[in-house]
C-alpha positions as CSV (number, residue, x, y, z in Angstrom):
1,X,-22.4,-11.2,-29.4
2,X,-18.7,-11.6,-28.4
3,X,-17.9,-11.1,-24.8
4,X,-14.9,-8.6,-23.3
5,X,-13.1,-11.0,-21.1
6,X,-10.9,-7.6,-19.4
7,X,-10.8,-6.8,-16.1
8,X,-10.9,-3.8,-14.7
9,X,-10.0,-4.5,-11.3
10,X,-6.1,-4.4,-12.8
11,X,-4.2,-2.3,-10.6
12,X,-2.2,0.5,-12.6
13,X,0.5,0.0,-10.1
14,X,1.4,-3.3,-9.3
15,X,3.6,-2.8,-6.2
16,X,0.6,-1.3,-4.7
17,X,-0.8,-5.0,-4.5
18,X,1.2,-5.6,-1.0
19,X,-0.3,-2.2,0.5
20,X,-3.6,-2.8,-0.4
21,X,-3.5,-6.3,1.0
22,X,-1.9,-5.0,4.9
23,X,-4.7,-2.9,4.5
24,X,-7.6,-5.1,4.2
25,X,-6.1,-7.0,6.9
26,X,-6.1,-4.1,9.1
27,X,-9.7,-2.9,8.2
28,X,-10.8,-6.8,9.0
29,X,-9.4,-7.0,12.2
30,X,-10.6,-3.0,13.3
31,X,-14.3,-4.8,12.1
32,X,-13.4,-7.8,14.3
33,X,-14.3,-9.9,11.1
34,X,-11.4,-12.4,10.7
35,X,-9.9,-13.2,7.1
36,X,-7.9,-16.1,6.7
37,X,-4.2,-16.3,5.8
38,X,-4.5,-19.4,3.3
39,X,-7.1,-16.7,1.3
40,X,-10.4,-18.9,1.1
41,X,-13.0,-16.7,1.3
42,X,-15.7,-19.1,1.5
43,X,-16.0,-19.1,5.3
44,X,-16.3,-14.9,5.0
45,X,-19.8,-13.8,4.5
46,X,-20.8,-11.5,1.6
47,X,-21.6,-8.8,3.9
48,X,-18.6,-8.9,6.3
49,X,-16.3,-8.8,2.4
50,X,-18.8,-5.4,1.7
51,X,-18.1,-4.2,4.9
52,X,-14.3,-4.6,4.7
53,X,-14.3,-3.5,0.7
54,X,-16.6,-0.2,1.9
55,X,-14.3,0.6,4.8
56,X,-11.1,0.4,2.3
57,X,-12.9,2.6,-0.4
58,X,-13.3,5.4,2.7
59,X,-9.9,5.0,3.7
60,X,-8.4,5.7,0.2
61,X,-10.9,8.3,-0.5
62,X,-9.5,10.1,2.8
63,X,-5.8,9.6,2.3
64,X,-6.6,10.9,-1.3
65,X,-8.1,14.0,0.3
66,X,-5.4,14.4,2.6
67,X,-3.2,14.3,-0.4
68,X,-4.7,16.8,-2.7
69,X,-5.1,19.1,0.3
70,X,-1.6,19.0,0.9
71,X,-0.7,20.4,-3.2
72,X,-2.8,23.5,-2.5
């Protein structure tokens, strides 16, 4: 059986990247869980990662809200 090697963690927008990243930096530090600059994870703990990914997720979900409320 042959493997699918995509990922689908692409983002359709690539100049999104930078946003996305001042985000999670500003979800970490409203957690108090401190992410490194260099970008090794391997002092983070899975949880505090969930925690941060979870609290992003919530935050898009809102300003997508927000959005669609707004074209009504």
């Amino acid at each position: 059986m042959s493997q699918n090697n995509s990922n689908s963690n692409n983002l359709l927008i690539p100049q999104a990247a930078a946003a996305l990243d001042r985000m999670k930096f500003e979800v970490a530090q409203e957690l108090g869980i401190a992410i490194p600059q260099d970008g090794y994870y391997g002092n983070v703990t899975t949880k505090e990662t969930g925690y941060i990914g979870g609290f992003i997720t919530r935050r898009l979900v809102q300003i997508a809200e927000q959005s669609l409320a707004g074209q009504r």
